[in-house]
MINU-33696 format. One record per residue (C-alpha): residue in three letters; z, x, y. Coordinates in steps of 0.05 Angstrom, whole numbers, plus 5000, padded with zeros to 4 digits. Example, Ala and Ser with C-alpha at 12.3 -4.5 7.8 and 13.67 -1.06 7.14 Angstrom:
BEGIN
ala515652464910ser514352734979
This chain:
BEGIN
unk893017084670unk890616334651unk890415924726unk894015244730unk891614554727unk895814154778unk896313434766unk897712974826unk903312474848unk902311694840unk907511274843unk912011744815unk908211934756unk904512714754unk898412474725unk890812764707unk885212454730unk881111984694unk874312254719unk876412884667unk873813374734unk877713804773unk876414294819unk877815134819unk881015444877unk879616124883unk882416704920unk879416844990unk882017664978unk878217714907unk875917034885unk879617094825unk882216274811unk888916134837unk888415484801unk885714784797unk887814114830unk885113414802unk878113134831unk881512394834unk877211674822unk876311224874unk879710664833unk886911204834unk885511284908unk887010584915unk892510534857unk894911124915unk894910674980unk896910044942unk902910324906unk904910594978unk904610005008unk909609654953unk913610244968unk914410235038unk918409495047unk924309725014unk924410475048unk923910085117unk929309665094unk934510305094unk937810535155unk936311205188unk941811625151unk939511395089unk932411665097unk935312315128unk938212455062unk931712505028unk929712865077unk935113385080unk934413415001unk927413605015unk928514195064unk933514445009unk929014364943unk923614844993unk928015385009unk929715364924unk922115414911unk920715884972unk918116494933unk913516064895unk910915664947unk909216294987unk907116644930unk901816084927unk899316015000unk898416764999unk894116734937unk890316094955unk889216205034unk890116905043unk896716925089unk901017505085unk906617435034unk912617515106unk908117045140unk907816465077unk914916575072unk915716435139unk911115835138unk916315505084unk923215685119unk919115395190unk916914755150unk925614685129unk927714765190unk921914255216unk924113745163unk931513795175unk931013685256unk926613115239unk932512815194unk936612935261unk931512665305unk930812055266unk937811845277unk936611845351unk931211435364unk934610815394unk931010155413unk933309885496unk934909225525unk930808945589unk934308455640unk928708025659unk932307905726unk929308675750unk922608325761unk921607935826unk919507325780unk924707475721unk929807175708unk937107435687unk937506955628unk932107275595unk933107875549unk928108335519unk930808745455unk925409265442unk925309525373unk920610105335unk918709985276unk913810465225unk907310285221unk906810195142unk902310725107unk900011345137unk893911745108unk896412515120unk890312965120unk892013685120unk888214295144unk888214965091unk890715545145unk898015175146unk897914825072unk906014635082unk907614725150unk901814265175unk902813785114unk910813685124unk909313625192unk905812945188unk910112655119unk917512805156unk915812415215unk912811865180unk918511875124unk924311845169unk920811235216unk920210805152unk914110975130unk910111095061unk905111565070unk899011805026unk898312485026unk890712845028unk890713675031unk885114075043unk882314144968unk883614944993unk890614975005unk892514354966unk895714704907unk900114984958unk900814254976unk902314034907unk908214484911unk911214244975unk910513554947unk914013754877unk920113944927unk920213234950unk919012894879unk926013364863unk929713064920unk929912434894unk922712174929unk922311364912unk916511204868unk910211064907unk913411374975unk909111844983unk903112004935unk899212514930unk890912554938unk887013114909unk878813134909unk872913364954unk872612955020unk865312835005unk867112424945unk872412004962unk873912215042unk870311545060unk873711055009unk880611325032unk880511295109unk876810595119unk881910375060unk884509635094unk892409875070unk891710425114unk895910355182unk894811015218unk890611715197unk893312425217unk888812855203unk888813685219unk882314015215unk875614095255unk873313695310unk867213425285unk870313165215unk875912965262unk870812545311unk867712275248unk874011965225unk876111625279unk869111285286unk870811095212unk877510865228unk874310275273unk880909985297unk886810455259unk889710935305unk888411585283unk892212295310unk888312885310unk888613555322unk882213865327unk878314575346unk880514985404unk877415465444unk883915695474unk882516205548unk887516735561unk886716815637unk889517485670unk890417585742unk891418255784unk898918195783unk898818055709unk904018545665unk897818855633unk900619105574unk905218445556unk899018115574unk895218485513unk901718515469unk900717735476unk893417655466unk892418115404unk899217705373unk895217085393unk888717305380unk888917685311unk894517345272unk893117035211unk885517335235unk885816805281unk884416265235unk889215805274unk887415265330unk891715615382unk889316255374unk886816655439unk880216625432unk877216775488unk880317275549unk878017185632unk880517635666unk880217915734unk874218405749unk879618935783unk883619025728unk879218865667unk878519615658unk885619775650unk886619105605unk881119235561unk883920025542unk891019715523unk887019175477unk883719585444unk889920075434unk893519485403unk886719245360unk886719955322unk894819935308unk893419195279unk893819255195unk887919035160unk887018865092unk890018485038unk895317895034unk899218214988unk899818805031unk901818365085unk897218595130unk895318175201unk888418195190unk886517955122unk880317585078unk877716955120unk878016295079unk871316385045unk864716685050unk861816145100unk867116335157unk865017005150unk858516885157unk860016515220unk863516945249unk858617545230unk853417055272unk858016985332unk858717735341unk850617895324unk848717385374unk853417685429unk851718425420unk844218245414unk845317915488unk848518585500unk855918525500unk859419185488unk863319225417unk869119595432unk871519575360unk866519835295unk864119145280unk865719225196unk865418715140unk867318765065unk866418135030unk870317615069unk874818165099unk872218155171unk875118695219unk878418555288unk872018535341unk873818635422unk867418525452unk866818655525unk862418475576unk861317715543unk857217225589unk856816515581unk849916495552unk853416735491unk855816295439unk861916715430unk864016445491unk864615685478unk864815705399unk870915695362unk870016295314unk876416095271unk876916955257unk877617565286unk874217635340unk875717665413unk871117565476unk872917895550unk869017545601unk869917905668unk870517435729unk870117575804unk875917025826unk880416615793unk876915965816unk872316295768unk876616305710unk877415525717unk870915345722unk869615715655unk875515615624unk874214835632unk867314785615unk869314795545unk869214245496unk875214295479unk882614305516unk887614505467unk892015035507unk890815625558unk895416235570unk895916445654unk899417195661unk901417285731unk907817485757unk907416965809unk909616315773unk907915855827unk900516135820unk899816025757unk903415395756unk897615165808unk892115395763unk895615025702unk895214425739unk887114465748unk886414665664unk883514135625unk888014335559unk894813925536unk898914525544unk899715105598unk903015685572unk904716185631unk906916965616unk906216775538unk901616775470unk898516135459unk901615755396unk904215175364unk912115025374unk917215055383unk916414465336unk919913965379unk915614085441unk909613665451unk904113845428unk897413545437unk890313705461unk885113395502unk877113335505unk874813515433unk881813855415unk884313185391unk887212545405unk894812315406unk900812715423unk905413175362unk912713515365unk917713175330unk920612615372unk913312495391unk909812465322unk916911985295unk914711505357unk907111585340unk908311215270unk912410695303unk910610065336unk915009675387unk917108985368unk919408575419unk924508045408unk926607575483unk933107235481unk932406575523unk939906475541unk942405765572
């Protein structure tokens, strides 16, 4: 079977690079090539951001309901191409087939609540009279309006979901947007953004970016027709930009290093039915995967024997075979993770689990016994590995649990509610999730992390007011 050469989107032309280069993406399960996506020049980077720009007037010109309908056109040319679009992602990121399938029907729904969403945001009207000083002939109408061009950079582990997730917003605000995937994961991109270009997408709206970072990652984000940067991905590329950016607001969602915390009244075996879900799937290559557990001394015994109950039912192997546990990205993350575990079990934490490699097929690793003079516990292995650290109290479990770096989200699992509602309150994370997996969504929750998990706030009403400004028009009435 010969492997595709995608070409990419410029104002609404599929096109092949000039520079004659592209780059192979090959399967994380057997490195076999999935396909190839266009290394782009600098000069159609900017033919990219300029042609959005000229785009983005007359899209900010059209109501709300008129941008939903793109919009819902989208959502429908996705669930028309869902087999091949999961198909893909399986192939070129190693998600299992149910779980890429899922990805696209999740990024629909996302898109078409956006579309609804849209048509809500409503602008307010401030009596001036409310302020000691004001007066009542003085009106303030306050107004959002989109930003102009976003740059969307998109992480590999969610090549659509991720990807839609920062173009809907920005689309139904008014925006054009200029589209960068993870050169692993963007032919999965391509594809989402071939649904779009069959719904009818306006010439220059949104155009596509393919190419490695290193090359062209620089030119693109300190572009001067760039208004905001999403970007998805790891904290320090993520830090890096935004020092780039200089004065464009960036949103980023960074690393995690995300603490389930167990306490003696916990529901032990939800408690592990809700780590290994949120520690193992998609072998954990997600940002809001568990990936570290503290629990209490006096019940870590009992914990630790349901764990490891659920580790050995877990599936392991191949995409295809949708299996939960399945071929890290590439050889690199393997090798990290490998590191992570050596490291800990040389320090003498206890492998409850064979600790087995093939390739970049890592197996599930419960180590017990972790201390904090292990990297394990503050590294984010982005894989298949879980860390228990034992802890005497739950003051504790804070102290540890916020010594991190980073502050994405923790999981509490107590059957007292107002406990755990107390000890949410003194976790240094953007979200709290109490008797529950951590994870991403529902989609129109917030969603946001603090410390090095990122900067800016997500969930749909939030990311459509992210790529909006207020404008501020005063009435001065006789």
């Amino acid at each position: 079977m010969i492997a595709n050469t995608y070409q990419f989107l410029l104002n609404g032309e599929w096109r092949e690079s000039l520079s004659g280069k592209t780059i192979e993406n090959q399967s994380p399960s057997d490195n076999t090539p999935v396909g190839s996506v266009q290394a782009m020049t600098e000069n159609e980077v900017n033919l990219a951001v300029t042609g959005a720009k000229a785009a983005q007037k007359d899209w900010a010109n059209l109501s709300f309901s008129e941008r939903a309908e793109l919009l819902y056109a989208w959502a429908d040319q996705l669930l028309e191409m869902k087999e091949e679009i999961a198909e893909t992602i399986m192939k070129e990121v190693g998600k299992g087939y149910s779980s890429a399938e899922k990805e696209v029907v999740r990024t629909a729904d996302f898109i078409k609540y956006t579309a609804e969403e849209g048509k809500r945001i409503h602008g307010e009207l401030i009596n001036g009279g409310s302020f000691n000083a004001g007066s009542a002939n003085k009106l303030a109408m306050v107004q959002r309006e989109p930003l102009g061009v976003i740059l969307a950079i998109s992480p590999f582990n969610y090549p659509v979901n991720l990807s839609a997730a920062k173009i809907a917003p920005a689309l139904i605000a008014g925006n054009a947007v200029v589209f960068k995937p993870a050169t692993q994961g963007a032919i999965s991109g391509t594809l989402m953004v071939r649904a779009l270009d069959k719904a009818g997408l306006p010439s220059g709206l949104v155009n596509l970016v393919t190419g490695k970072g290193s090359e062209i990652g620089d030119y693109l984000t300190t572009h001067p027709s760039i208004d905001l940067i999403n970007f998805t991905g790891g904290s320090e590329t993520g830090e890096y930009i935004s020092k780039k950016a200089s004065m464009i607001p960036v949103i980023l969602e960074l690393g995690g290093k995300d603490p389930a915390i167990v306490l003696n009244d916990a529901d032990l075996e939800k408690a592990a039915g809700d780590i290994v879900g949120g520690g193992f799937s998609y072998s954990g290559q997600r940002c809001t995967a568990i990936k570290r557990v503290l629990v209490l001394d006096e019940v870590a015994d009992a914990l630790v024997d349901k764990l490891k109950d659920k580790i050995k039912a877990l599936e392991v192997g191949m995409p295809e075979d949708n299996a939960t546990v399945t071929p890290l990205i590439n050889e690199k993350a393997a090798d990290f993770v490998q590191q992570l575990v050596d490291d800990a079990v040389g320090k003498g934490a206890t492998p409850l689990t064979d600790i087995r490699r093939e390739g970049n097929l890592v197996y599930p690793v419960l180590l017990d016994n972790v201390t904090v003079d292990m990297t394990v516990a503050w590294e984010e292995p982005f894989g298949p590995v879980l860390p228990i650290i034992r802890v005497q109290n739950i003051e504790e479990a804070v102290i540890i649990a916020n010594e991190s770096e980073y502050g994405l989200q923790a999981s509490v699992f107590t059957k007292n509610v107002e406990q755990a509602i107390r000890i949410g309150s003194e976790l240094e994370v953007g979200s709290v999730q109490i008797n529950g997996k951590t994870e991403r969504g529902p989609d129109h929750f917030p969603f946001l992390g603090v410390k090095n998990s990122g900067l800016g706030a997500q969930g749909i009403r939030k990311s459509i007011e992210s790529v909006t400004r207020e404008k501020v028009t005063v009435l001065n009435m006789s």
